[in-house]
N, CA, C and O atoms as a Maestro MAE file, in Angstrom:
{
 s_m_m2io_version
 :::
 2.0.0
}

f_m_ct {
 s_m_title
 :::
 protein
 m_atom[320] {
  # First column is atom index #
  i_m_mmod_type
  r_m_x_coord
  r_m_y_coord
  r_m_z_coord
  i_m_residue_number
  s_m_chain_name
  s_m_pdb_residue_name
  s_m_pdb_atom_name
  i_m_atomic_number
  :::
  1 25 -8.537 64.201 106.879 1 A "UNK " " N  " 7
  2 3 -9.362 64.018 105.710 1 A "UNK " " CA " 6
  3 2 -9.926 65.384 105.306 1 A "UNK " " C  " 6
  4 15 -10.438 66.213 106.059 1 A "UNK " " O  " 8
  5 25 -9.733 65.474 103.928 2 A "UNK " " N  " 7
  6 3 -10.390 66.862 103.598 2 A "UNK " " CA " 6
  7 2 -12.073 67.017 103.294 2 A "UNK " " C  " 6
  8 15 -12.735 66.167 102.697 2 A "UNK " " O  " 8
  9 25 -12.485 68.018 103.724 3 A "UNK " " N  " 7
  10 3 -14.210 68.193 103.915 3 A "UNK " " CA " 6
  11 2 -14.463 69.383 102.568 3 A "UNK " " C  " 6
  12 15 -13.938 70.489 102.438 3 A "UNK " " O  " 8
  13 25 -15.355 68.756 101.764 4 A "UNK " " N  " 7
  14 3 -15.515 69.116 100.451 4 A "UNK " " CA " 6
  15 2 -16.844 69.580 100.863 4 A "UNK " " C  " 6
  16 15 -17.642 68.856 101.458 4 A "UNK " " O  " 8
  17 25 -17.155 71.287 100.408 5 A "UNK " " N  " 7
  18 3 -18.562 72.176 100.432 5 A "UNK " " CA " 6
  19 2 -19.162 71.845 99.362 5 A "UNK " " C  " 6
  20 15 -18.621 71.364 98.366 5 A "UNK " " O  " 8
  21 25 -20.408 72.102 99.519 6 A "UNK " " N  " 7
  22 3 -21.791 72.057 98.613 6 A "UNK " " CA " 6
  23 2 -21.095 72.671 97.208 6 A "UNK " " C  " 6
  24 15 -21.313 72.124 96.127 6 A "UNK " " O  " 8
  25 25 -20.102 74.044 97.346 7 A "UNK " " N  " 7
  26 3 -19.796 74.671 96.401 7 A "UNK " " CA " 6
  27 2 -18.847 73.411 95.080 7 A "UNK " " C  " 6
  28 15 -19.209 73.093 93.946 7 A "UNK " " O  " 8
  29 25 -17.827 73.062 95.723 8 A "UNK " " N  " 7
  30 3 -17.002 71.904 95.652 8 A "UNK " " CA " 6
  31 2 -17.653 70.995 94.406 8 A "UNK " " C  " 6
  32 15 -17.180 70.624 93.332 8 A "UNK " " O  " 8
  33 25 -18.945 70.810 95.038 9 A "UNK " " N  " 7
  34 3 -19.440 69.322 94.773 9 A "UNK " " CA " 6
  35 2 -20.571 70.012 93.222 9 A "UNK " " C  " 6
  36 15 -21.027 69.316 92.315 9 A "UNK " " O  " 8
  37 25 -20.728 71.432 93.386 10 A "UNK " " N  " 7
  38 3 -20.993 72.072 92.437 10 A "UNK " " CA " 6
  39 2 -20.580 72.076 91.140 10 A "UNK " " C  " 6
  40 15 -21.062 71.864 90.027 10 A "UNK " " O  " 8
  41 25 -19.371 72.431 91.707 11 A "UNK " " N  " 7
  42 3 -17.785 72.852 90.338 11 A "UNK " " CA " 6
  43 2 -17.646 71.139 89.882 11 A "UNK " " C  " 6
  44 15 -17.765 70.875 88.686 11 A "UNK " " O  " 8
  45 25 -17.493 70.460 90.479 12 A "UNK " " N  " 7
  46 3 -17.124 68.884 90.047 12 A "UNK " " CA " 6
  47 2 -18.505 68.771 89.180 12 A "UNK " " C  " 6
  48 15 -18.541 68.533 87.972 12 A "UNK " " O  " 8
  49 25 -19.469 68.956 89.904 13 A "UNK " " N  " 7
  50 3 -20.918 68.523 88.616 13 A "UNK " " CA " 6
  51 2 -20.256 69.073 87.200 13 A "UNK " " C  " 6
  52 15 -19.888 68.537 86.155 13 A "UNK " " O  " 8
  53 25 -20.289 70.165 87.618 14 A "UNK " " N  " 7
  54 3 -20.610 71.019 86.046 14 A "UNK " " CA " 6
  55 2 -19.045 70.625 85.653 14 A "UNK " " C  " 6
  56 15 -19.096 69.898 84.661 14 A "UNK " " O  " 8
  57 25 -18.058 70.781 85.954 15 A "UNK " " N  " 7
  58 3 -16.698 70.442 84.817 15 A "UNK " " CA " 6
  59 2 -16.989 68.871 84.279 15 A "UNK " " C  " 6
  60 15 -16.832 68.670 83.075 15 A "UNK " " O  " 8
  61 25 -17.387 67.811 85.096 16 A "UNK " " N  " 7
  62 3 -18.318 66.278 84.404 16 A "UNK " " CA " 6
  63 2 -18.883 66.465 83.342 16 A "UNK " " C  " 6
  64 15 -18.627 65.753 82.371 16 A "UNK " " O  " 8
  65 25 -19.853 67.551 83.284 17 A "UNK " " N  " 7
  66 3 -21.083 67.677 82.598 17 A "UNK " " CA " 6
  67 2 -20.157 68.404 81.425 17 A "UNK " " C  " 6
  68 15 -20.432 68.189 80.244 17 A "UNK " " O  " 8
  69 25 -19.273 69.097 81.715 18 A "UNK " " N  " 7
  70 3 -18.732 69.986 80.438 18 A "UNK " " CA " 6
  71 2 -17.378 68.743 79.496 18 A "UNK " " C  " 6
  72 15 -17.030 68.720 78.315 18 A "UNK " " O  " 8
  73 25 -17.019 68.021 80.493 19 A "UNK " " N  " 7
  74 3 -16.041 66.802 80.198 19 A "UNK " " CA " 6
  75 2 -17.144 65.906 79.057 19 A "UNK " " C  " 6
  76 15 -16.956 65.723 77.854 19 A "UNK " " O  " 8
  77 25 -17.965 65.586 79.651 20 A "UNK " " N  " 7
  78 3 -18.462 64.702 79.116 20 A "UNK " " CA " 6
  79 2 -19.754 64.961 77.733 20 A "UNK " " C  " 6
  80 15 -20.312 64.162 76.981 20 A "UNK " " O  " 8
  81 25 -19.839 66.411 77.885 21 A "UNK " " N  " 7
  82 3 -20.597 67.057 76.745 21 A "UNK " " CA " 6
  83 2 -19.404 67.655 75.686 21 A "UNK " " C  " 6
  84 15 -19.912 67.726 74.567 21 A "UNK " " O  " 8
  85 25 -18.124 68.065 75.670 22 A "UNK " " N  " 7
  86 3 -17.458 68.763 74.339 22 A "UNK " " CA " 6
  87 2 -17.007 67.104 73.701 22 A "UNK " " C  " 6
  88 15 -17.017 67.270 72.482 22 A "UNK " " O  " 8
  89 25 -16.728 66.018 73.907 23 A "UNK " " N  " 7
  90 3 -16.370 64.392 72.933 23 A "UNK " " CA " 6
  91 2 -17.765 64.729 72.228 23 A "UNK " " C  " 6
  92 15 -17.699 64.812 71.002 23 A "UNK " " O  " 8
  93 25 -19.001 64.934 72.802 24 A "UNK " " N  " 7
  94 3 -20.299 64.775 71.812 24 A "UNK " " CA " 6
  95 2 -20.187 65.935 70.697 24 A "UNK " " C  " 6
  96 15 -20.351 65.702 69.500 24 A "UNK " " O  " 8
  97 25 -19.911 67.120 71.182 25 A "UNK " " N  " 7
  98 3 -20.646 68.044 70.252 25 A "UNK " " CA " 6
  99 2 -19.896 68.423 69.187 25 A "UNK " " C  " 6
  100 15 -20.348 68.881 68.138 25 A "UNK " " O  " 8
  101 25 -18.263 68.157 69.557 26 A "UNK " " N  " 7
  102 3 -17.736 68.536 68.398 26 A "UNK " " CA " 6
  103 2 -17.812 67.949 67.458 26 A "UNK " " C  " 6
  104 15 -18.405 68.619 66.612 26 A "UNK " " O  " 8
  105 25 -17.411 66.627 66.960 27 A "UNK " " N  " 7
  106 3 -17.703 65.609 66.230 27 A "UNK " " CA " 6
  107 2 -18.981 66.462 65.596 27 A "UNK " " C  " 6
  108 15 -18.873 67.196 64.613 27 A "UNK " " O  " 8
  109 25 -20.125 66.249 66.282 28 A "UNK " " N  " 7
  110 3 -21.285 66.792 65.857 28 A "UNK " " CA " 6
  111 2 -21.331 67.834 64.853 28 A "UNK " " C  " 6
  112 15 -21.710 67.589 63.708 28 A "UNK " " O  " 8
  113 25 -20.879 69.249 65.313 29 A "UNK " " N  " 7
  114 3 -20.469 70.530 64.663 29 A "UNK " " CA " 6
  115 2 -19.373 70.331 63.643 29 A "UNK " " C  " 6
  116 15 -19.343 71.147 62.722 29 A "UNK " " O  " 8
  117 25 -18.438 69.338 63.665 30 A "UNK " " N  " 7
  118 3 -17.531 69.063 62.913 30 A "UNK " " CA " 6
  119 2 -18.284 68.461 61.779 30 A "UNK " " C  " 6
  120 15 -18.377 69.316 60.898 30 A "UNK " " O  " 8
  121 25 -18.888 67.294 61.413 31 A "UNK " " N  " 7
  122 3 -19.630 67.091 60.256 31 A "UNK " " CA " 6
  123 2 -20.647 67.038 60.125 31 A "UNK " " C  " 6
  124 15 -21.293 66.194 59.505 31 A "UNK " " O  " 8
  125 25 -21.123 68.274 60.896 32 A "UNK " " N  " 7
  126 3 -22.500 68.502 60.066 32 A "UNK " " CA " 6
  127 2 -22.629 69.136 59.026 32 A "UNK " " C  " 6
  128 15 -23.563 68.907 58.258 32 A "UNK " " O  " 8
  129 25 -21.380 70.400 58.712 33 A "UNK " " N  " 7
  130 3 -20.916 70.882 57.453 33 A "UNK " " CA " 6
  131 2 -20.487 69.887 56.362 33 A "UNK " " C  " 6
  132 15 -20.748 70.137 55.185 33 A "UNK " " O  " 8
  133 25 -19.618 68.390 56.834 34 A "UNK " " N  " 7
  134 3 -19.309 67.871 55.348 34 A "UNK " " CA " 6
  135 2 -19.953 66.619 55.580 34 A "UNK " " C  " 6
  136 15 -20.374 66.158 56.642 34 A "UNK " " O  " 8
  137 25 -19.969 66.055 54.237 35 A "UNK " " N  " 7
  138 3 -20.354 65.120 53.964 35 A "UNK " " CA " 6
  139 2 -19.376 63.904 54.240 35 A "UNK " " C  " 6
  140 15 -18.178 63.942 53.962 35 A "UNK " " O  " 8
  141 25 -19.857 63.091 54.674 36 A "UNK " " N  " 7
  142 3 -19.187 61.586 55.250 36 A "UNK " " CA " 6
  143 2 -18.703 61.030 54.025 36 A "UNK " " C  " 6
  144 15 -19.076 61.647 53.028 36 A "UNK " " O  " 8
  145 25 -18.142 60.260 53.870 37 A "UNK " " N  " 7
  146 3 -17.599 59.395 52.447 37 A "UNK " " CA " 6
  147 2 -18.396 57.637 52.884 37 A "UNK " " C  " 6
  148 15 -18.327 56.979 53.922 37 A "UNK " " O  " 8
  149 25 -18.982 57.410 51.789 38 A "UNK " " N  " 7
  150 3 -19.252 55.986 52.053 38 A "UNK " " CA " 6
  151 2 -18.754 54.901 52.876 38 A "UNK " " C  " 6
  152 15 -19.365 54.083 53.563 38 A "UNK " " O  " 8
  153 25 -17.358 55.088 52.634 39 A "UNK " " N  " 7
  154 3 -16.446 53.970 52.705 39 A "UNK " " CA " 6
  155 2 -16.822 54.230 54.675 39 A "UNK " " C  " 6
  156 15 -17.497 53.359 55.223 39 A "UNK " " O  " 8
  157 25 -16.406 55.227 55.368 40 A "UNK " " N  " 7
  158 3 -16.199 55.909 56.276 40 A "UNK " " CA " 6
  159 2 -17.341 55.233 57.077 40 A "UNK " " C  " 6
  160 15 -17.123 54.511 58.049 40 A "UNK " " O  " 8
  161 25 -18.668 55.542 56.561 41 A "UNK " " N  " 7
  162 3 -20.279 54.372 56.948 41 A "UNK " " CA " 6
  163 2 -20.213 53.514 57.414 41 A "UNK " " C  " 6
  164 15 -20.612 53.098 58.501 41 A "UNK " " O  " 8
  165 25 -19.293 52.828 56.055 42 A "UNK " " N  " 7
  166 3 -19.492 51.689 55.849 42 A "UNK " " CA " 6
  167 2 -18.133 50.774 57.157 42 A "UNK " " C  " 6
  168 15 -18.318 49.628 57.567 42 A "UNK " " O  " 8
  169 25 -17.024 51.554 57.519 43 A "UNK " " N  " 7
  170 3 -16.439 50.772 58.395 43 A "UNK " " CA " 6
  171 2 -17.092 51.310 59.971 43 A "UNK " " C  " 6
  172 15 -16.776 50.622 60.942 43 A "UNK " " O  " 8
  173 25 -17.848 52.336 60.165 44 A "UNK " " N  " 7
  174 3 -18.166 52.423 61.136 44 A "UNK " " CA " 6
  175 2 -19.141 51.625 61.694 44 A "UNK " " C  " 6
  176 15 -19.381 51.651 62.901 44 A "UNK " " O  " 8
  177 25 -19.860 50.751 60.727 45 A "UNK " " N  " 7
  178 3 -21.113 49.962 61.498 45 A "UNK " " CA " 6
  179 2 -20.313 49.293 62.047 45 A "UNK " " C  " 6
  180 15 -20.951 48.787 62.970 45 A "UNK " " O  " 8
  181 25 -18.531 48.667 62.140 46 A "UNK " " N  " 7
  182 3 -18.450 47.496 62.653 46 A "UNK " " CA " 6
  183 2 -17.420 48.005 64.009 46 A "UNK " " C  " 6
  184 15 -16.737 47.188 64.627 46 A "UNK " " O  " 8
  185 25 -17.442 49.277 64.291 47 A "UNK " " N  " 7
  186 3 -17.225 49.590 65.860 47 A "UNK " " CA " 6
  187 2 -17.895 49.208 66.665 47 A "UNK " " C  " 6
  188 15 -17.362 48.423 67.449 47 A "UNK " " O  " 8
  189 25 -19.216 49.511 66.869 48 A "UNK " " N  " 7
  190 3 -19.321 48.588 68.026 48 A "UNK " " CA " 6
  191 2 -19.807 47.490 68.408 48 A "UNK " " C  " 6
  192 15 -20.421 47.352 69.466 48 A "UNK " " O  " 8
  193 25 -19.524 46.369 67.381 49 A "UNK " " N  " 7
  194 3 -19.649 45.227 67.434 49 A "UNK " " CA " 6
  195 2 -18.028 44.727 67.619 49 A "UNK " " C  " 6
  196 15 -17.980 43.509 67.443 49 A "UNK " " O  " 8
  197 25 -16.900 45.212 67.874 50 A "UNK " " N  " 7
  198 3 -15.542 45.364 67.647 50 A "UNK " " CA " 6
  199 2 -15.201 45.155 69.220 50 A "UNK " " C  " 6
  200 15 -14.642 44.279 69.880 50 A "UNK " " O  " 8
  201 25 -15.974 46.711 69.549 51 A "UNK " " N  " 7
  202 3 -15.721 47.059 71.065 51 A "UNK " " CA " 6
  203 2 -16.186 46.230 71.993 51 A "UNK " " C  " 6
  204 15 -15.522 45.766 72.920 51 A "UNK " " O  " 8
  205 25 -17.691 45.963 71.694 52 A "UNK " " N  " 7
  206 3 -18.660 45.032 72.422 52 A "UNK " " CA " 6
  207 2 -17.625 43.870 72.547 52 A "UNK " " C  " 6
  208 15 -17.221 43.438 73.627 52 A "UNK " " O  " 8
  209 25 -17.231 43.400 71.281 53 A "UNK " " N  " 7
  210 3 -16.054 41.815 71.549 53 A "UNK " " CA " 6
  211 2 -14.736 41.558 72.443 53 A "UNK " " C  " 6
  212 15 -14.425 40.588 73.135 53 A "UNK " " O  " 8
  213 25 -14.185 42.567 72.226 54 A "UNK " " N  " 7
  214 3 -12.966 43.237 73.131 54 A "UNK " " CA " 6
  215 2 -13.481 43.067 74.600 54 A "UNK " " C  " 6
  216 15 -13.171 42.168 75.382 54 A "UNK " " O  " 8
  217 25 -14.344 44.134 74.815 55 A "UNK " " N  " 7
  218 3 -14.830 43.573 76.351 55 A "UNK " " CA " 6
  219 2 -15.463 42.406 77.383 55 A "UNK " " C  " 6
  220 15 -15.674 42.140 78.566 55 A "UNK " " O  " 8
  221 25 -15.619 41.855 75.811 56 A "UNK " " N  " 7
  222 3 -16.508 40.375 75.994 56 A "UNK " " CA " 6
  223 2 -15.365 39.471 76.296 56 A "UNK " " C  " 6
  224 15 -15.388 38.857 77.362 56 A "UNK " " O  " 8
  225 25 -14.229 39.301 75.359 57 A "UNK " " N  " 7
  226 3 -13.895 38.565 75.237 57 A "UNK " " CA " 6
  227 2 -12.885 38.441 76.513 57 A "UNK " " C  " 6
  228 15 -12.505 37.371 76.988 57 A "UNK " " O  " 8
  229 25 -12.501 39.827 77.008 58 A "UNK " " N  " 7
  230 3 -11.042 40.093 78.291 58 A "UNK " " CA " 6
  231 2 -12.121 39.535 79.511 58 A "UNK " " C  " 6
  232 15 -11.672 38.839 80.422 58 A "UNK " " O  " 8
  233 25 -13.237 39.811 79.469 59 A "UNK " " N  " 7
  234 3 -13.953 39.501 80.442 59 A "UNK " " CA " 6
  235 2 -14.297 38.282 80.554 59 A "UNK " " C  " 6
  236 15 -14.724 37.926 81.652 59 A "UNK " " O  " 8
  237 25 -14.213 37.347 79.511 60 A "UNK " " N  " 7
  238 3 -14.692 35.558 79.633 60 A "UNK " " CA " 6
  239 2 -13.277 34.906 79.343 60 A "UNK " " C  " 6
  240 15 -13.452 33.696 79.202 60 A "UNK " " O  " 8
  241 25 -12.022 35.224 79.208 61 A "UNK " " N  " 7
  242 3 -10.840 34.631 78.586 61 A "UNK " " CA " 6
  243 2 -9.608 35.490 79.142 61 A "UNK " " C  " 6
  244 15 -8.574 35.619 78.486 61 A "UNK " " O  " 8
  245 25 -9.757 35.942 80.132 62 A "UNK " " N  " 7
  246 3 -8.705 36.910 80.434 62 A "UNK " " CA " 6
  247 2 -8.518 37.144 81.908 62 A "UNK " " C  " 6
  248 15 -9.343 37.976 82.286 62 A "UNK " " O  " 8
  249 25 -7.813 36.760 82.794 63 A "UNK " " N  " 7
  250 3 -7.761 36.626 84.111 63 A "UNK " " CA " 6
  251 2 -6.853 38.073 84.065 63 A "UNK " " C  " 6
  252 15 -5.733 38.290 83.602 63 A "UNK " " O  " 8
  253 25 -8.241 39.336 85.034 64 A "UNK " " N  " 7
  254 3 -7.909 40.656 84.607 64 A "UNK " " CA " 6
  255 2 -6.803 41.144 86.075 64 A "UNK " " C  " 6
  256 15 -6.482 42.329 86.160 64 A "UNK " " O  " 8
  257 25 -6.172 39.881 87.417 65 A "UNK " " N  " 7
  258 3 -5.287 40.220 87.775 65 A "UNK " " CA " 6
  259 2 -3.766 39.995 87.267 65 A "UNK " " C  " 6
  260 15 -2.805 40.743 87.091 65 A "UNK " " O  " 8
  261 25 -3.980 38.757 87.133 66 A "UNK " " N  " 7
  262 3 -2.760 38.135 86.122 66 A "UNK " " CA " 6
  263 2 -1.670 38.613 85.215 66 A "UNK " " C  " 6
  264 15 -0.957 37.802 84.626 66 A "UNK " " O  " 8
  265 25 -3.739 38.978 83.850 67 A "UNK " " N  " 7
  266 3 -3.653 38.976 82.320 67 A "UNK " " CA " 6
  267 2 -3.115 37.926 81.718 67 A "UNK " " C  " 6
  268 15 -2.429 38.113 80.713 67 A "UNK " " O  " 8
  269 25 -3.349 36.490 82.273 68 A "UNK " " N  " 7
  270 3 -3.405 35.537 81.059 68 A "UNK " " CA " 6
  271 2 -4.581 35.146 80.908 68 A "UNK " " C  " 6
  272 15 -5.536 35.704 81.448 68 A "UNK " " O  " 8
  273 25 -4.681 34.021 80.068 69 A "UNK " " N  " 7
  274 3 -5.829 33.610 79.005 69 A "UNK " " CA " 6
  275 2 -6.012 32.606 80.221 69 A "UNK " " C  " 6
  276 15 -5.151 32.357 81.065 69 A "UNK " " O  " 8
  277 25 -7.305 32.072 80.153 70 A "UNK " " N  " 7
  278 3 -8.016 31.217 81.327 70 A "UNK " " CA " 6
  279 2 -8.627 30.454 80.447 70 A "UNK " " C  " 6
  280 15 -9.336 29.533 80.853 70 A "UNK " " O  " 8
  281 25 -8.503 30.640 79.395 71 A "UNK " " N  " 7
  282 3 -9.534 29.475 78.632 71 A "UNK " " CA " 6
  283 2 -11.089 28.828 78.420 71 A "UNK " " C  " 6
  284 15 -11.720 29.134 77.408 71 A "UNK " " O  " 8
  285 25 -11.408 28.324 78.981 72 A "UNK " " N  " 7
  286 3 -12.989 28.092 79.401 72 A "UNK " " CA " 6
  287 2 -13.301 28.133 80.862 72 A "UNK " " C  " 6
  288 15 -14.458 27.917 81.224 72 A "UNK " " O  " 8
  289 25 -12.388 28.384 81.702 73 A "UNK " " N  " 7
  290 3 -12.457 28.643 82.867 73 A "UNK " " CA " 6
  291 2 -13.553 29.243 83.474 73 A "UNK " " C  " 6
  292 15 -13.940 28.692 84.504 73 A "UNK " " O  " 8
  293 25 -14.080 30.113 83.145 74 A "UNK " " N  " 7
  294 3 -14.994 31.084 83.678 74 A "UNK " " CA " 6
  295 2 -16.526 30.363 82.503 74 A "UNK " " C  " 6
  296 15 -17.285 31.214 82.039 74 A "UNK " " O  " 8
  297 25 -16.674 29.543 82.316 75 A "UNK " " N  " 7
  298 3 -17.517 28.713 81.691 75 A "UNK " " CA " 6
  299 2 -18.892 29.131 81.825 75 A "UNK " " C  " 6
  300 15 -19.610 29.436 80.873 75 A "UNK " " O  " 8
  301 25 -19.359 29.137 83.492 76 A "UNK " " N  " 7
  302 3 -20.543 30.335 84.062 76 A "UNK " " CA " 6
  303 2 -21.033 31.328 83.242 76 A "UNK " " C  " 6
  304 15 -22.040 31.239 82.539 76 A "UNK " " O  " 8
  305 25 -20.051 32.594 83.383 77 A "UNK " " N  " 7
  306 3 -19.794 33.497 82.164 77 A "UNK " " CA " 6
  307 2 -20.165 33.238 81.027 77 A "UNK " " C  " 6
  308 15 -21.230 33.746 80.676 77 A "UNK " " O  " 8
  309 25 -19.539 32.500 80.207 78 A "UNK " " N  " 7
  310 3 -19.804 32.452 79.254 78 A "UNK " " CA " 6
  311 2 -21.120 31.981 78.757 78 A "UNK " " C  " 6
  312 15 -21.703 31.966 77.673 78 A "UNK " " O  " 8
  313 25 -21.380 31.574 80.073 79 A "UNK " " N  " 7
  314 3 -22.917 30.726 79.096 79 A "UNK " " CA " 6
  315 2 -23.989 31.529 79.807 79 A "UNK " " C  " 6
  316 15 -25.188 31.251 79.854 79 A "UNK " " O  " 8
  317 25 -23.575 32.229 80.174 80 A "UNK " " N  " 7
  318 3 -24.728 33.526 80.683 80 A "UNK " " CA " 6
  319 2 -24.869 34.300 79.977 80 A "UNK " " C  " 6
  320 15 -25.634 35.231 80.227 80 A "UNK " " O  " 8
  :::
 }
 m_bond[318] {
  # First column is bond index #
  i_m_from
  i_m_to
  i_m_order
  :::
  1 1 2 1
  2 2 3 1
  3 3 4 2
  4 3 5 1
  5 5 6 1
  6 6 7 1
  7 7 8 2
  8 7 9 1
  9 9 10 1
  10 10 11 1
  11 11 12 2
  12 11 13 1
  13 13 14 1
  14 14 15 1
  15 15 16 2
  16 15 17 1
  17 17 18 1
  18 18 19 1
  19 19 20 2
  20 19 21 1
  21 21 22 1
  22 22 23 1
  23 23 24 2
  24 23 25 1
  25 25 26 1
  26 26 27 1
  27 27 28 2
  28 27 29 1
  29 29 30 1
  30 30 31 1
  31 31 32 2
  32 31 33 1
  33 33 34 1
  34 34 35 1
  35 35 36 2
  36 35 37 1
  37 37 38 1
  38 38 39 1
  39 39 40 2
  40 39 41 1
  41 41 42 1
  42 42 43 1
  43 43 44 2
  44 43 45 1
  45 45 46 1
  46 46 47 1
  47 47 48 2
  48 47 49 1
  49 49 50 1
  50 50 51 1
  51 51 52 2
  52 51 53 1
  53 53 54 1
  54 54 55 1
  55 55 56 2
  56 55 57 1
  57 57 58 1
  58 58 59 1
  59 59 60 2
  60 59 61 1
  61 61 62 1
  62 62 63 1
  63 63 64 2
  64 63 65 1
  65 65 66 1
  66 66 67 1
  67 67 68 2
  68 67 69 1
  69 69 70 1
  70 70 71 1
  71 71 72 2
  72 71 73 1
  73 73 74 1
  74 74 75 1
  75 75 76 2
  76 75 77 1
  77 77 78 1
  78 78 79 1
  79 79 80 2
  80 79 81 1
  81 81 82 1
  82 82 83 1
  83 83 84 2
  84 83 85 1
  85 85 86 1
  86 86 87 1
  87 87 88 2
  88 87 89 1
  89 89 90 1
  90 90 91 1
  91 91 92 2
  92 91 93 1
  93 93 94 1
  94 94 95 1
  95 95 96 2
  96 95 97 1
  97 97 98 1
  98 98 99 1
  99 99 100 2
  100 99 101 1
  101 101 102 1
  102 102 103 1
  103 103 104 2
  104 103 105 1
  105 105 106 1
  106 106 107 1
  107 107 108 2
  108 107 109 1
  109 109 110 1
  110 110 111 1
  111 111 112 2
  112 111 113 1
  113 113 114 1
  114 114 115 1
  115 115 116 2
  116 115 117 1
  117 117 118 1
  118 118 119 1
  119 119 120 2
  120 119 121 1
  121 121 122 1
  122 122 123 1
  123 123 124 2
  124 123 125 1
  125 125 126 1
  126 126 127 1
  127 127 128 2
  128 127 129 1
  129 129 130 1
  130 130 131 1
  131 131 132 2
  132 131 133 1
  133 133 134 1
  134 134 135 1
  135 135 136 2
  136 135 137 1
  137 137 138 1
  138 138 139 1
  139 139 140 2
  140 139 141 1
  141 141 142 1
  142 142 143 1
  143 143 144 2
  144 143 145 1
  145 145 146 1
  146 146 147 1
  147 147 148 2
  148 147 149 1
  149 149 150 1
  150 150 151 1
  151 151 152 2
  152 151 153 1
  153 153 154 1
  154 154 155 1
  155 155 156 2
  156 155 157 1
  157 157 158 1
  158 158 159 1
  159 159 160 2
  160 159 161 1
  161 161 162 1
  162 162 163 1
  163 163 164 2
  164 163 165 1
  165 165 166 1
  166 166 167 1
  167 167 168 2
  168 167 169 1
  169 169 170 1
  170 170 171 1
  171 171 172 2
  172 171 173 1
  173 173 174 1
  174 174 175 1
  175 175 176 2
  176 175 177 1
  177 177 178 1
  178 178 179 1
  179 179 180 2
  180 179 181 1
  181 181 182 1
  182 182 183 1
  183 183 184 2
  184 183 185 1
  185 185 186 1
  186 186 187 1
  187 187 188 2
  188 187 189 1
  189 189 190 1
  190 190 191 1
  191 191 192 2
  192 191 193 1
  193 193 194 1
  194 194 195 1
  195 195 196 2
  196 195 197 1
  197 197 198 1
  198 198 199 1
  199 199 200 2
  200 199 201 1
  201 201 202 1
  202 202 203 1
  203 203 204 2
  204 203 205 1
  205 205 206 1
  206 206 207 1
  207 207 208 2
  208 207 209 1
  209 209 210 1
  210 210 211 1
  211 211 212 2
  212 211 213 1
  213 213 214 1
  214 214 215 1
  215 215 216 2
  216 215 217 1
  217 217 218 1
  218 218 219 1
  219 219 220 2
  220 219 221 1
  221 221 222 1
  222 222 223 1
  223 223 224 2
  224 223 225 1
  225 225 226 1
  226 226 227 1
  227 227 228 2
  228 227 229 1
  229 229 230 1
  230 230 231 1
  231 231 232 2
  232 231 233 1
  233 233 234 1
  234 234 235 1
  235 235 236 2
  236 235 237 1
  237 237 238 1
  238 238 239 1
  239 239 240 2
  240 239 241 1
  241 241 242 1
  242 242 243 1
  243 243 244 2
  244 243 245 1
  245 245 246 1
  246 246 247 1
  247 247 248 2
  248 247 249 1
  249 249 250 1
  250 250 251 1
  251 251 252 2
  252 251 253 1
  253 253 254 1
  254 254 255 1
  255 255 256 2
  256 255 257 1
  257 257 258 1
  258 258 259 1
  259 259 260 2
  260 259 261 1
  261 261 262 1
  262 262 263 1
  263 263 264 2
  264 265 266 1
  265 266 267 1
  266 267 268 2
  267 267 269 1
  268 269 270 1
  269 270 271 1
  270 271 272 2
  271 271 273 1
  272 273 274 1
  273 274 275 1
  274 275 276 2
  275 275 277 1
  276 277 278 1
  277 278 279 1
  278 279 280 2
  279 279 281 1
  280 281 282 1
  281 282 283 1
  282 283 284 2
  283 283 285 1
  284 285 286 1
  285 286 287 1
  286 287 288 2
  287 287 289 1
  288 289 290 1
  289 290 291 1
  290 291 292 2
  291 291 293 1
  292 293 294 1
  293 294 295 1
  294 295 296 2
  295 295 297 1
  296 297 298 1
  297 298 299 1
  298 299 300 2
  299 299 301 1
  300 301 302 1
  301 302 303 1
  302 303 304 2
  303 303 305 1
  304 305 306 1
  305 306 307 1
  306 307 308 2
  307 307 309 1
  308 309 310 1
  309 310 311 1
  310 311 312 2
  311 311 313 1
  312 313 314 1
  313 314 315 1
  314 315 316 2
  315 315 317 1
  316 317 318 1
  317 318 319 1
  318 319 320 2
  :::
 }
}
């Protein structure tokens, strides 16, 4: 088994921290110069009510060893 140093566990923080900070900032820096188009607004309010469903739904209707549909199976779930 390999034995990972303090240094190691260093470099993994910060490349996370740099992984997971350039998805935010560019976007950011990218339109803060232009202006958004309405339309663009207007379909983004319904991402994450989209995403939220997707995960909702594989998770109450979706037997995730399988991948078939279970139906009301997981009934618990759902009414939680």
């Amino acid at each position: 088994m390999m034995q990972y140093s303090s240094m190691d566990h260093f470099i993994l923080i910060i490349c996370s921290m740099i992984a997971a900070f350039i998805p935010r900032f560019l976007p950011l820096k990218f339109f803060s110069t232009r202006k958004i188009p309405e339309w663009f607004n207007e379909w983004m309010k319904y991402v994450p009510v989209s995403l939220f469903t997707a995960l909702v739904v594989r998770d109450l209707f979706v037997n995730t060893k399988t991948y078939t549909f279970v139906g009301l199976e997981y009934m618990a779930k759902l009414l939680a």
